[in-house]
PLY file of the C-alpha trace (Angstrom):
ply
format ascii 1.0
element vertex 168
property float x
property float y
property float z
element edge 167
property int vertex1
property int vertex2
end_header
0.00 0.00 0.00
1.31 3.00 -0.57
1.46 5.84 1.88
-1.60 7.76 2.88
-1.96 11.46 3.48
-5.52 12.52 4.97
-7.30 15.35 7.46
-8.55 14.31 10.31
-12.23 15.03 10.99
-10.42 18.49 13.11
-8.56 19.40 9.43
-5.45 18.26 11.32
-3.15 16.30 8.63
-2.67 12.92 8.98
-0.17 10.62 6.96
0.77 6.74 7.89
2.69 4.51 5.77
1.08 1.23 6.17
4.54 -0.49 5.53
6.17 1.05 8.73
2.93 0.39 9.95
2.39 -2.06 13.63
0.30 -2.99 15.88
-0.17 -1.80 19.56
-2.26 -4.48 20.42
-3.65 -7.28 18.78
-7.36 -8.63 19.27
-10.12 -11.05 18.32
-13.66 -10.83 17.16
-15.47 -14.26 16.97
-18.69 -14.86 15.16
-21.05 -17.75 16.07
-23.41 -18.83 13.55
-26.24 -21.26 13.44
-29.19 -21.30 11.92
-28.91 -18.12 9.56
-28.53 -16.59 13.01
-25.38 -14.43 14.24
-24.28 -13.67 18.03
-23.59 -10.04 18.69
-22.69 -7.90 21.87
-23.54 -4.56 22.72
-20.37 -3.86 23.75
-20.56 -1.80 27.58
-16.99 -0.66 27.97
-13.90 0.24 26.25
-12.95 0.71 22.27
-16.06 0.61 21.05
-18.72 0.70 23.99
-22.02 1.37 23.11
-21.65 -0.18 19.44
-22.80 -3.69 18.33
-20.15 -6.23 17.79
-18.98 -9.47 18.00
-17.59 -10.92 21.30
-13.86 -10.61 21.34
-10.66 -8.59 22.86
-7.19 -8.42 23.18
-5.01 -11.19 23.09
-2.69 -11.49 26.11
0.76 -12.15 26.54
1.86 -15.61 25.61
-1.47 -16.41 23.96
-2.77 -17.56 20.31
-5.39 -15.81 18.84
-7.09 -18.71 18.86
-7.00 -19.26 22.67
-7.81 -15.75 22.51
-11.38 -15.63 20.66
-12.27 -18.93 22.61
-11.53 -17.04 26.27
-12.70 -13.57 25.35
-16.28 -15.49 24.36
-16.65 -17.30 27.47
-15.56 -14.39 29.02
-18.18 -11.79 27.41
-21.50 -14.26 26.94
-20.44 -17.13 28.65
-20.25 -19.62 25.62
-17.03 -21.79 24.08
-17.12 -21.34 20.71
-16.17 -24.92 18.73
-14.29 -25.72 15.39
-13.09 -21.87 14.94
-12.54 -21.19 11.46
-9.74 -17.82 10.81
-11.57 -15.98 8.24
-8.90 -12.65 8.20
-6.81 -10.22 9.48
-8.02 -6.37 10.09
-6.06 -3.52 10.40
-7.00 -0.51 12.18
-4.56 2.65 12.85
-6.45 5.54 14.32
-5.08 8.98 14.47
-4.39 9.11 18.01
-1.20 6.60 17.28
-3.46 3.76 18.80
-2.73 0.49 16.19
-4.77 -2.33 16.71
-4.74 -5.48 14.57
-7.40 -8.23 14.52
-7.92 -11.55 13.74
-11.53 -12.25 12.81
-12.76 -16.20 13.50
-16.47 -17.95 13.12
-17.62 -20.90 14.43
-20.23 -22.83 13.84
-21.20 -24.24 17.10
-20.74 -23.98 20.71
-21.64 -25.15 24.15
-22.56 -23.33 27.28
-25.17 -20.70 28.36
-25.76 -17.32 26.95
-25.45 -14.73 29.60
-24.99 -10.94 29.85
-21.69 -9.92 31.78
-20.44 -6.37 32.59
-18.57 -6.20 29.47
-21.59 -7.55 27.04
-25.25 -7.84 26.08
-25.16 -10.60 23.92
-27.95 -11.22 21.50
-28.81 -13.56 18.23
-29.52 -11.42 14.88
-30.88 -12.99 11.56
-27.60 -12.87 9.48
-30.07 -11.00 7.17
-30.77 -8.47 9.69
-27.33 -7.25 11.36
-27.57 -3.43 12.94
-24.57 -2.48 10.58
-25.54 1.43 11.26
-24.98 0.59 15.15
-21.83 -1.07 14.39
-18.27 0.20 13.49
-18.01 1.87 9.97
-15.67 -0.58 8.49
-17.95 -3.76 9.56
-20.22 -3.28 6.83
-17.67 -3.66 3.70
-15.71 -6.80 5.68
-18.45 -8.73 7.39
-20.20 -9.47 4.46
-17.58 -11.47 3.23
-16.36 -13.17 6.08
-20.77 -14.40 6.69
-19.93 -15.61 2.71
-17.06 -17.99 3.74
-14.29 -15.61 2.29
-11.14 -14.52 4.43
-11.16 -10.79 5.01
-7.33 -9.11 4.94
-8.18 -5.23 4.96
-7.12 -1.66 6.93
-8.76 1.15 8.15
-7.65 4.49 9.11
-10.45 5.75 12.06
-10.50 9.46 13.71
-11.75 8.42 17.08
-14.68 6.21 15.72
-15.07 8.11 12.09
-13.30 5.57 9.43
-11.01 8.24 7.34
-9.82 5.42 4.68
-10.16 1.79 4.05
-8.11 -0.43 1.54
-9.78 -1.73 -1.39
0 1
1 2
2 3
3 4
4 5
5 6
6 7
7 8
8 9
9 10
10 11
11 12
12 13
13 14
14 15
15 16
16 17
17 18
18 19
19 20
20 21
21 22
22 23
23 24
24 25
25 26
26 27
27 28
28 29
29 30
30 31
31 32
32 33
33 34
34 35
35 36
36 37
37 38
38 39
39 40
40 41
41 42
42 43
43 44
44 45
45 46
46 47
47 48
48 49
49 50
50 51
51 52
52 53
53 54
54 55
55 56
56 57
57 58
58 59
59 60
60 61
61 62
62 63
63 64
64 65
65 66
66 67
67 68
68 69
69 70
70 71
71 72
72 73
73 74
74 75
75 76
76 77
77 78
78 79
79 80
80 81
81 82
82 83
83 84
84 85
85 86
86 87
87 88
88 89
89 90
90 91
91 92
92 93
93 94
94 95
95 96
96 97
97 98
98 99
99 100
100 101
101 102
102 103
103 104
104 105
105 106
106 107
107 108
108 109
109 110
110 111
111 112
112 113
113 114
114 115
115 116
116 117
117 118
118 119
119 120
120 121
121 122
122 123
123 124
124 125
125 126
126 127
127 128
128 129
129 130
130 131
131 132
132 133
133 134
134 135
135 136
136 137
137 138
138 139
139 140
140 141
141 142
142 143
143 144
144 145
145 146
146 147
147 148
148 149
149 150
150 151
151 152
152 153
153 154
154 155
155 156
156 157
157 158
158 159
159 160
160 161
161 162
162 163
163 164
164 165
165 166
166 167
């Protein structure tokens, strides 16, 4: 990619080259389906509170991202998440110098109970029906592919929570 020059939603100039470009943290989103259904969160604290997502977070020292997705889900709505499928890699640098990369997994079953925790109001959506205008800019032009079986690998440039730039 070549190197990006933008303003900020202040008219502040912004520039990132995406091949100097890494992470601060790195994170998981994991997306159960069954039955044409999705889980999602209403997410209740931290990046993104307030905003409908998947159930995920950062990954911790020492960890995979797949131990990652499984323990942030248990963690957030209470279910273990089986045969996880990687369907990507996201990019996100926001303007604030905050990098966060994410690796995006579905799975298509799981055991346990569904419960609402401090961090999460989980809830099942027809796959037909997701809140993308509730959700994070960039979901709707990834998400759509990853629900199609495709594997996402895309980046974002975001000024607080307004995407600037997205790769094609």
């Amino acid at each position: 990619m070549k190197p990006i020059k933008l303003e900020t939603a202040s008219g502040k100039p912004f520039s990132l080259d995406w091949s100097q470009w890494k992470p601060s943290e790195e994170a998981v989103l994991t997306f159960i389906r069954m039955r044409g259904q999705v889980l999602l969160i209403v997410k209740k604290r931290g990046l993104g509170a307030g905003k409908i997502n998947a159930p995920g977070g950062r990954i911790q020292p020492g960890e995979t991202p797949l131990h990652a997705a499984v323990r942030e889900t248990e963690e957030e709505v209470g279910l273990t998440p089986l045969h996880l499928h990687p369907n990507g890699i996201l990019r996100f640098a926001f303007t604030n110098g905050y990098n966060l990369q994410c690796h995006v997994f579905t799975a298509p079953s799981y055991i346990g109970k569904l419960k609402e925790t401090d961090e999460a109001t989980p809830f099942w959506c027809k796959e037909r029906d997701i809140p993308y205008p509730r959700m994070w800019k960039d979901d709707c032009y990834w998400l759509p592919k990853v629900l199609k079986g495709q594997t996402v690998d895309a980046a974002f440039i975001f000024d607080d929570d307004v995407m600037l730039w997205r790769s094609r």
